[in-house]
N, C-alpha and C positions, 0 to 999 in steps of 0.2 A: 257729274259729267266728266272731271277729271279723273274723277277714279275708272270711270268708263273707259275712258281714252287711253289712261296707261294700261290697261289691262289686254286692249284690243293690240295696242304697239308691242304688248311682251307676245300677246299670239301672235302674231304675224311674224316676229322673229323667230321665233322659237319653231314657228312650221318650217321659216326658210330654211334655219339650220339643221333641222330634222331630215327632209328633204336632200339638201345636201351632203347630209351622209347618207343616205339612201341612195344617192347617184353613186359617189363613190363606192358602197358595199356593191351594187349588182356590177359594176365595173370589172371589181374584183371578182367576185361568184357570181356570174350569169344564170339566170336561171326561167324554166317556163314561166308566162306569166300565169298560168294558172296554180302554182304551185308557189311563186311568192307572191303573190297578191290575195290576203285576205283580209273580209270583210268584218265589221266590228260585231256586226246581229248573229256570225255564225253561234252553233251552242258549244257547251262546255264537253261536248263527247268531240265534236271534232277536232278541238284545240288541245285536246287532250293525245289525238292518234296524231296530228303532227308534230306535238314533241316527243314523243314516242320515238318517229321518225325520224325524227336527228339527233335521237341519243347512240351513242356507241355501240358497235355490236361486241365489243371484244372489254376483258379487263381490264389490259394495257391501256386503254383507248380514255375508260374510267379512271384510271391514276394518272395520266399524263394532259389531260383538258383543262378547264377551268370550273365550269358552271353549269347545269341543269339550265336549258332553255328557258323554261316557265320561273327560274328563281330569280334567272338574269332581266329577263323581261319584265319583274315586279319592282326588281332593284332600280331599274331606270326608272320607273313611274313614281315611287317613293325618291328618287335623289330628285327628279326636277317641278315634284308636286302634281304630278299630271293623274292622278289615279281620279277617277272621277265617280261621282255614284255609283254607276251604272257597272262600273271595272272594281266594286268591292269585292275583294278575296275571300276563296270561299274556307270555309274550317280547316278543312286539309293542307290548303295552301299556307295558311297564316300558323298553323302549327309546324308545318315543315319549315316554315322562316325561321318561325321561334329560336327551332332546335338546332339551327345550322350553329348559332354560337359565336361565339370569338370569330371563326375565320368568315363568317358574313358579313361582319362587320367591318373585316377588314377591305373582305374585296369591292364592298361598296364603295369607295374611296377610289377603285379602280377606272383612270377614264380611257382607257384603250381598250376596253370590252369589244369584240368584233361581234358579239349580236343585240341589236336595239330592237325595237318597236317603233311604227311612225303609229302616235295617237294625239289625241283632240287635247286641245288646253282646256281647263275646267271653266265653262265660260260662265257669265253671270246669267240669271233670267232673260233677261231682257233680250240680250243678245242672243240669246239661243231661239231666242224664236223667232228674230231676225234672220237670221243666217243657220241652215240645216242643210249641209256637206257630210260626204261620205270618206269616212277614214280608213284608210290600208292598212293593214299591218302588214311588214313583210322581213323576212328575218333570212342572213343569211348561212348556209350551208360550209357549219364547222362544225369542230368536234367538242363539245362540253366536257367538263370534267367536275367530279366532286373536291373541292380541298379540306382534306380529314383534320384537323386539329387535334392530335395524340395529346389528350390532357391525362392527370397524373388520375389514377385511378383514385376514388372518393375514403376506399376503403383504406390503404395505407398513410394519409392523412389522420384518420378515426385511430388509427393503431397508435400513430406515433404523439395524437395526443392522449391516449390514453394512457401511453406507457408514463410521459411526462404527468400527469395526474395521481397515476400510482406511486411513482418515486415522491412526487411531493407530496401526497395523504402519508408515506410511510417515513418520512423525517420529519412533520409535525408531530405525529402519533411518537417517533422515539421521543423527541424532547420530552413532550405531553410527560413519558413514564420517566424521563431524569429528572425534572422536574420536582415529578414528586416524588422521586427515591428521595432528593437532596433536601424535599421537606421533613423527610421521615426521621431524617438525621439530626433535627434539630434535642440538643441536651435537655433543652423546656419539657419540650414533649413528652419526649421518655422519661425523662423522672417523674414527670405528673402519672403519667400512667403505671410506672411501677407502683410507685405511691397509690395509686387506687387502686390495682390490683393486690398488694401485699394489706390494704388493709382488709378487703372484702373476703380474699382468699388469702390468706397470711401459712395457711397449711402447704400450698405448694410449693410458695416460693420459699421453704423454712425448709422442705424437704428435699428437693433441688440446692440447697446451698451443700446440707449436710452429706449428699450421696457422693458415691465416688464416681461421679459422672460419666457413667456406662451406655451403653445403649438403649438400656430397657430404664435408665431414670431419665433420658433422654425423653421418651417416648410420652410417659409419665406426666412431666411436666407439660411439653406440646398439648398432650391430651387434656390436660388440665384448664391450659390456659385457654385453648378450643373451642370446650364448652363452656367457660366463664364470659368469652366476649360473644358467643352468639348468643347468649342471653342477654347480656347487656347492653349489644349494638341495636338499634330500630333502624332497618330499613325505610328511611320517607321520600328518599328522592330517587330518579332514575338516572342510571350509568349511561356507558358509553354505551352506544348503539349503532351500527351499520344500517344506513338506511336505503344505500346504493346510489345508481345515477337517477336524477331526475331532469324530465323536459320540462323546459318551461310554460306550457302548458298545465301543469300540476299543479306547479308553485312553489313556493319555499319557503312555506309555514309548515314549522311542527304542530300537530296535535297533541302532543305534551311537554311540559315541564322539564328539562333537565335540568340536573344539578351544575352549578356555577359557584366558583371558588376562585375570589378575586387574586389573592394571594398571601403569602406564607402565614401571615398571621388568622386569617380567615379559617385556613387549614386547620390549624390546632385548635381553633377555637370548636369547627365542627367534629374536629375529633373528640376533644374532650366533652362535649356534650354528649355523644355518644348516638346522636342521630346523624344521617346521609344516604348515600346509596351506597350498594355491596362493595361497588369499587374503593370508598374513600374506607368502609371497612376492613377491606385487604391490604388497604395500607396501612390502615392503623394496626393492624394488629401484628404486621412488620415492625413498628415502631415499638408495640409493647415487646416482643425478641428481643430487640435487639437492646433494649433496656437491662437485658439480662445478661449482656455480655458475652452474646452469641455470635457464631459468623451466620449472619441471614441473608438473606438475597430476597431483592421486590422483583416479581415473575410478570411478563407483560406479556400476554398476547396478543401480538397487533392486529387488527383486524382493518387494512388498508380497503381502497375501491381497488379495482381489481386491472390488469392490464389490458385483458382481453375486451373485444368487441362482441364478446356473447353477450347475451341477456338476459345467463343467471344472477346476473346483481346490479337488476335494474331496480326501479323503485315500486314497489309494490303495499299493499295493502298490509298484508301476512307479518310484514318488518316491524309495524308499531306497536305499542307495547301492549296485553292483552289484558283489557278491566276485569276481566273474570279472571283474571290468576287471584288465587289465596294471598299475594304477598305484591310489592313494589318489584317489579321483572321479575316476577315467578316464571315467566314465560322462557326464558333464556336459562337454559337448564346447563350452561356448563361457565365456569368462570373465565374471567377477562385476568382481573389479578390475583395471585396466589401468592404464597410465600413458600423461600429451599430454606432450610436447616443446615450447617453441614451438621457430622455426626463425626466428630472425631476418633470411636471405638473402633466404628468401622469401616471408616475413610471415604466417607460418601453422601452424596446432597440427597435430603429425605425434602419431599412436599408436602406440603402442609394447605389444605381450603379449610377457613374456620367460615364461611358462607353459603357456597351455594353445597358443593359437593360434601362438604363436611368429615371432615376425616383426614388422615395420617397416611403417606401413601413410600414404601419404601423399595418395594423392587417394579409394578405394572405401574408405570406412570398415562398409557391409554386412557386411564378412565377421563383425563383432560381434553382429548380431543375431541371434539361435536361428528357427531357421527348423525346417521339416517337424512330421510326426507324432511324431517320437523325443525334439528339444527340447519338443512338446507335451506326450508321454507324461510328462518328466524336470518339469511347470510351469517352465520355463525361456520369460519372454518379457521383451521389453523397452518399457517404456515410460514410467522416468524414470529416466534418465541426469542423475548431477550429479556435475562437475569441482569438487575442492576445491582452492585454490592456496595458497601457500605462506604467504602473511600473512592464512590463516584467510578468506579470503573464499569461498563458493560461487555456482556458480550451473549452472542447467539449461542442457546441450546436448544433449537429446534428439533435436534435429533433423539434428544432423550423422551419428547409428549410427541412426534405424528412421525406419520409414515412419509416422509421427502418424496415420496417416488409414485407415492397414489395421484388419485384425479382429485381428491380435495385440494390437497396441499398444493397440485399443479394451478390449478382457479385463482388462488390468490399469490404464489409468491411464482415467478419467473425460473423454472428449471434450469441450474449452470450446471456440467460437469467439472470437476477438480479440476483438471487443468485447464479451463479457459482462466483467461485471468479478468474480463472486466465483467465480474459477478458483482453490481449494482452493491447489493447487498454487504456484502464485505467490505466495499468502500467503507459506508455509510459506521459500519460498527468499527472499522481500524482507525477512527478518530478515536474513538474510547476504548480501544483493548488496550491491556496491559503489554507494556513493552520487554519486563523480565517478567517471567512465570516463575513458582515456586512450584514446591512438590503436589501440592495440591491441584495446580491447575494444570500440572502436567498428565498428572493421573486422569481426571476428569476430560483431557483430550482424547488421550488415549477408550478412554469408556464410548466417546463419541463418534471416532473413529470407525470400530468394530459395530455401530450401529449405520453407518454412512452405507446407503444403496451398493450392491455391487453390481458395475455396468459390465452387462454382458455384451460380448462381440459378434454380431451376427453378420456383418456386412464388413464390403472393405469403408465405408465411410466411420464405421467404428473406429476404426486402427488409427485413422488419423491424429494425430493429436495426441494419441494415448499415454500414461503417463511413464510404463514399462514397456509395451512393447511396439514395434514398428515395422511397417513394409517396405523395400526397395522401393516401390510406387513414388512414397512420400519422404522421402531423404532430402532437405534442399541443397541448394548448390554448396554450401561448405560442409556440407555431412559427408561423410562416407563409413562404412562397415568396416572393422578391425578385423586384421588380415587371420586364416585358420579358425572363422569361429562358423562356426553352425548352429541352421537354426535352430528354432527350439519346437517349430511345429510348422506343417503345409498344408494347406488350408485351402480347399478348392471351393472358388464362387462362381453364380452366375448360372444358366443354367443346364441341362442336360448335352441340351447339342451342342453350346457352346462355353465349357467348362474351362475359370481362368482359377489356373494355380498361384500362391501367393507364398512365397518364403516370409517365417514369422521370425523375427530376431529382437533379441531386449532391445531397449534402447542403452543400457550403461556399455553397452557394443559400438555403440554411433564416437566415431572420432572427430571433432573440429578441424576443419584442414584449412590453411589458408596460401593465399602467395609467398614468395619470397620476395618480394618487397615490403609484405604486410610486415612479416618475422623480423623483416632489417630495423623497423619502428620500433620493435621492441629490442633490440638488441643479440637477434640470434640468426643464424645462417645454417643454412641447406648442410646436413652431413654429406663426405663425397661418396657419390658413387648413388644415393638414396634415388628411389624413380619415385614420379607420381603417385600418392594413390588413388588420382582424379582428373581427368583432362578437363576443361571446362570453356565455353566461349569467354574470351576475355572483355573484359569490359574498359572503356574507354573515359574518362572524366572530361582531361583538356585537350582542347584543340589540339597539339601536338600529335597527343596519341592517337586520336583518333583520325589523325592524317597517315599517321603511318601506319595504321590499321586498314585503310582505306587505298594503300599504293600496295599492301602484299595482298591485297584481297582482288585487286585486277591482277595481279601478277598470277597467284596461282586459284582464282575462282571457287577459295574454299575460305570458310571464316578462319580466322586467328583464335588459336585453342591454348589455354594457359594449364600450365600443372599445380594442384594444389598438395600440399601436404601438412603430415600435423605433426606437432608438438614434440612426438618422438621421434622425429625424424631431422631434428636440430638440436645444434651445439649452439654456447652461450659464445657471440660474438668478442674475439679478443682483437683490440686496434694495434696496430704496429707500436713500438716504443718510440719514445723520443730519440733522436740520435744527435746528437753535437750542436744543441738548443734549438732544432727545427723542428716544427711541427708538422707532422705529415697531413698535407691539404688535399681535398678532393680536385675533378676537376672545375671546378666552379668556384676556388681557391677559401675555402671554408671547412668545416668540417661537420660531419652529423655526430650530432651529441642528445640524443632521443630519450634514451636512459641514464642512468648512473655509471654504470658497467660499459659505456661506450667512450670516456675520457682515457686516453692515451697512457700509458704506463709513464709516471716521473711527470704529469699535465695536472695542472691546477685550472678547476672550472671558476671566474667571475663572474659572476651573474649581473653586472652593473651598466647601468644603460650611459653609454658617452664616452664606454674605458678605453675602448679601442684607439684612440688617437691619445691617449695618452701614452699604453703602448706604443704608440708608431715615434712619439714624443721621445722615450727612453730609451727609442731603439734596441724593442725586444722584440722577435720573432714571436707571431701569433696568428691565431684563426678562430674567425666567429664561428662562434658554436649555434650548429641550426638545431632547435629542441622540435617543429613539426610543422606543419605548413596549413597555408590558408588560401581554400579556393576561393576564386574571385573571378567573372565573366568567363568560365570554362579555363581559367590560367591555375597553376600551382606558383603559388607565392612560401618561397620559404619564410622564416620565423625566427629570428636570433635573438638571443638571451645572450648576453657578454659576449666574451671572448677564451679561447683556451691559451696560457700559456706555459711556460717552462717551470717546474716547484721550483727552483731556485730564483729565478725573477721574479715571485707572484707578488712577496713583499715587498719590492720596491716598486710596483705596477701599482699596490693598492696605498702606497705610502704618497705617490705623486697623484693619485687618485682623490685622496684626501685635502691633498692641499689646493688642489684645482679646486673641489667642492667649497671649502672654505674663502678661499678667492670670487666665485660667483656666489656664496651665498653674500659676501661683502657688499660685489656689484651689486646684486639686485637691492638691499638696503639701502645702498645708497640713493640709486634711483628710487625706491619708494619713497626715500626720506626727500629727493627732493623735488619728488612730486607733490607730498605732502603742502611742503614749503610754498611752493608755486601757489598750491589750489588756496592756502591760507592769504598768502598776497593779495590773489585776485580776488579775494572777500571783504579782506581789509580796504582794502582800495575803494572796493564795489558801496562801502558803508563810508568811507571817509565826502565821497562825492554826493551820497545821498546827505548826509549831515549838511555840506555845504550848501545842496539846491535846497535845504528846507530853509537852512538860516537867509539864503539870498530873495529867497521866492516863496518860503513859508506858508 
């Protein structure tokens, strides 16, 4: 019965106040009563042609309202519980709720909505069959509107965690191959394996000592030792393998075996047994090389997941390894690791596959790259190659095995042109390039070079950037063009009716131009007579300036235009000389001392913090030297380092300087010392009391 009772007290409140904003809304928007008075039993077409009816005729009307009649009228029955059996939403409805999003949910929360509903409280049984009243609805005559929630599109999220996926699959996979460069290096190793190869084959390595180590005894040997370790190595485990991205629906159990190799000592052990997968075979037999006193290099092809949002290198079937190959990754028809030779005869890195590809390879290194449908099928592509060398250095040769510029190579590695500078990739290997290059590695850039894509210009968004050439379009504010030069080519874009001509000029044409203010920081001033060769808007830092940029710009209604010029268009600033122990002071009673070249003819710079007063002590004429200033709240704060004064005073400036220092270094000891003194008293003390309360009170 109490539950009865409170339930009947919330309906009856809940009608009054229903009601009473009911009075107030037709107050406000009067309206026929046959047009705001509807009944609960009407059907779902009528209620349907009167929100119709009150939705906006115009667009504007749609961006500037609030809310869909029917979503408003759902939202009230859901905020006060009142949705009743009979008032269940039909599919359409309760998916348009759905979808509204973030901003339904916001404006649910909203209690100044100007259109309600007057409907029944959900009553109990009992009650309902006591009491059967007719409920109104009636709503008044405003304008709805939709509130769009611009969420961030789903797809540039997927990008940017994919790109972050790719950069991390592709510095696990470097380490992965230093790693084991750094195991291949070990002394153990290689002597075992010369040792087992000079006993088994004792003829090559007898004939390789004795030759006068040409090209062709070069080759000789390689070949020798080539076919000795693919007879000797057994293929039993499976290498690295690209499996792509998988859903979690899939799962993430392999259906095979990989190979696992705890660490360094593991390594050698499975080398020298002489079974693994091909990979751990490409590195051994780097190992056996290099036992000979070779420059070799371990070749990695990384084969990262990939940045893009395609679904060439998703997870598929086609990827695992195929039980009907003849061999352990028969299936994967082009190698991961390889090993370079150099060849000293001829100044140049030969490849060498003693696994899959088999063979000696010295001028067509393509045969490395996976090519067709079948390396597509297997995710097998190439697109950063990196040679580890012997004393731990790496570095990319991608350009010598794949084409940079094809649609393979684009799949897996991130296309940079030259001159961008934050090419991911580069980062990642200028932690391990070499910082001096010899003759060797200079040659070998140069080889790499002459293989680098040439980007052709076809558009003005080419020019941009470019590493030689440039357009007036793209010059910024402190560029300008050196005066009598001409272009080098005109170049019309754009289309027939509306054809835009483009002057081409190198860029080693482009001059740096900057203020005379900038040039006074450095120590050089405007030659007389020299004009602009660049007016520019000038730019304002502190408050100062920018107030007085602000009083000529009412005065004559046009912005404040600065001249910039360059380099050759200045002389190396020279300061006045001393004259009769003065120092020539600015107005601000100091002096700028920016450079070296800006201290006074017969002026000695101190750089010591506190001299000035002892100057002013010895009564010698001086001025603090301002070296460059520090913005702070839109203010220029200058910056002084000592003080300049006369050569003939400096040593008694620095002589009274020293004995000052020695005097406060005094003071401060002292005071240390008897601070010290103090803090030991108060301990002694602090122990002498406690000694006494124990003997007294124990």
């Amino acid at each position: 019965m109490s539950s009865a009772r409170s339930t009947r007290s919330r309906s009856t409140a809940m009608k009054r106040e229903l009601e009473k904003s009911h009075n107030e809304n037709s107050r406000k928007a009067p309206r026929n009563d046959n047009e705001s008075r509807q009944t609960r039993g009407r059907s779902k077409k009528q209620n349907q042609e009167s929100t119709k009816g009150d939705q906006p005729t115009s667009n504007e009307e749609i961006e500037t309202g609030t809310k869909p009649d029917k979503e408003e009228i759902k939202e009230n029955e859901n905020a006060f519980g009142l949705l009743s059996a009979n008032d269940t939403p039909s599919p359409g409805e309760q998916s348009d709720k759905n979808s509204s999003g973030t901003s339904d949910q916001e404006d649910e929360s909203d209690e100044d909505a100007d259109i309600w509903e007057q409907v029944d409280l959900k009553p109990n049984h009992d009650e309902k069959k006591n009491e059967e009243k007719d409920v109104h609805v009636s709503t008044s005559s405003v304008t709805p509107s939709l509130n769009i929630n611009k969420k961030r599109s789903s797809g540039v999220v997927e990008k940017a965690i994919r790109f972050s996926i790719h950069v991390m699959h592709t510095c696990c996979l470097f380490y992965h191959g230093l790693r084991r460069n750094q195991w291949c290096c070990q002394q153990e190793l290689m002597e075992s394996l010369l040792d087992k190869a000079s006993d088994e084959r004792p003829s090559i390595i007898e004939d390789w000592i004795k030759s006068e180590k040409t090209h062709d005894d070069l080759l000789m040997l390689v070949n020798g030792l080539r076919t000795w370790w693919q007879k000797k190595f057994n293929i039993t485990k499976h290498g690295l393998r690209k499996l792509g991205y998988r859903d979690f629906k899939q799962g993430f159990e392999l259906d095979f075996e990989p190979e696992f190799i705890e660490n360094e000592k593991d390594f050698m052990e499975k080398i020298l047994s002489f079974t693994g997968s091909r990979d751990l075979s490409a590195q051994g037999f780097t190992a056996l090389c290099r036992s000979l006193q070779l420059s070799v290099r371990l070749i990695f092809s990384l084969q990262p997941l990939t940045y893009s949002t395609a679904s060439y290198d998703n997870w598929s079937q086609h990827v695992l390894p195929d039980e009907t190959a003849s061999s352990v990754d028969g299936d994967l028809r082009y190698p991961i690791f390889w090993t370079e030779i150099y060849d000293n005869d001829q100044d140049r890195w030969i490849s060498v596959d003693a696994v899959v590809l088999s063979g000696v390879y010295t001028n067509d290194m393509s045969w490395f790259e996976p090519k067709g449908a079948y390396a597509e099928s297997k995710h097998l592509r190439m697109g950063i190659v990196v040679a580890y060398e012997d004393d731990f250095y790496a570095k990319d040769v991608t350009l010598r095995y794949a084409d940079v510029a094809s649609n393979r190579c684009k799949k897996i590695r991130q296309y940079s042109s030259p001159e961008k500078k934050d090419d991911v990739y580069a980062k990642i290997l200028s932690q391990f390039s070499k910082k001096i290059k010899d003759k060797k590695d200079l040659m070998e850039d140069r080889e790499l070079e002459q293989k680098a894509p040439v980007r052709e210009l076809k558009s003005i968004a080419d020019y941009k950037n470019h590493p030689d050439f440039i357009l007036k379009r793209h010059l910024k504010r402190e560029e300008a063009i050196r005066d009598n030069v001409n272009p080098v080519d005109k170049i019309v874009f754009g289309s027939k009716k509306n054809p835009i001509q483009e002057e081409v000029y190198r860029r080693e044409d482009v001059l740096i131009c900057k203020t005379p203010e900038n040039y006074h920081k450095e120590g050089r001033v405007i030659k007389p007579g020299e004009q602009p060769r660049k007016m520019v808007k000038a730019r304002a830092v502190t408050i100062t300036r920018k107030r007085e940029h602000e009083s000529k710009f009412t005065e004559s209604r046009e912005p404040v235009m600065q001249g910039l010029y360059s380099s050759d268009q200045t002389d190396l600033y020279i300061p006045p000389p001393i004259q009769d122990g003065k120092i020539p002071k600015n107005g601000y009673g100091n002096i700028d001392c920016f450079v070296e070249s800006m201290i006074p003819q017969g002026a000695v710079h101190l750089p010591f913090r506190g001299i000035a007063k002892i100057a002013k002590k010895v009564n010698v004429d001086y001025a603090e030297a301002v070296t460059g200033f520090e913005f702070r709240k839109h203010r220029a704060i200058p910056v002084t380092t000592g003080i300049i004064v006369p050569e003939e005073f400096a040593s008694k400036v620095l002589e009274e300087f020293r004995e000052y220092q020695k005097e406060m270094l005094e003071k401060q000891l002292a005071k240390e010392r008897k601070t010290a003194i103090g803090l030991w008293k108060h301990m002694i003390n602090g122990l002498r009391i406690r000694k006494r309360i124990t003997e007294d009170y124990g």
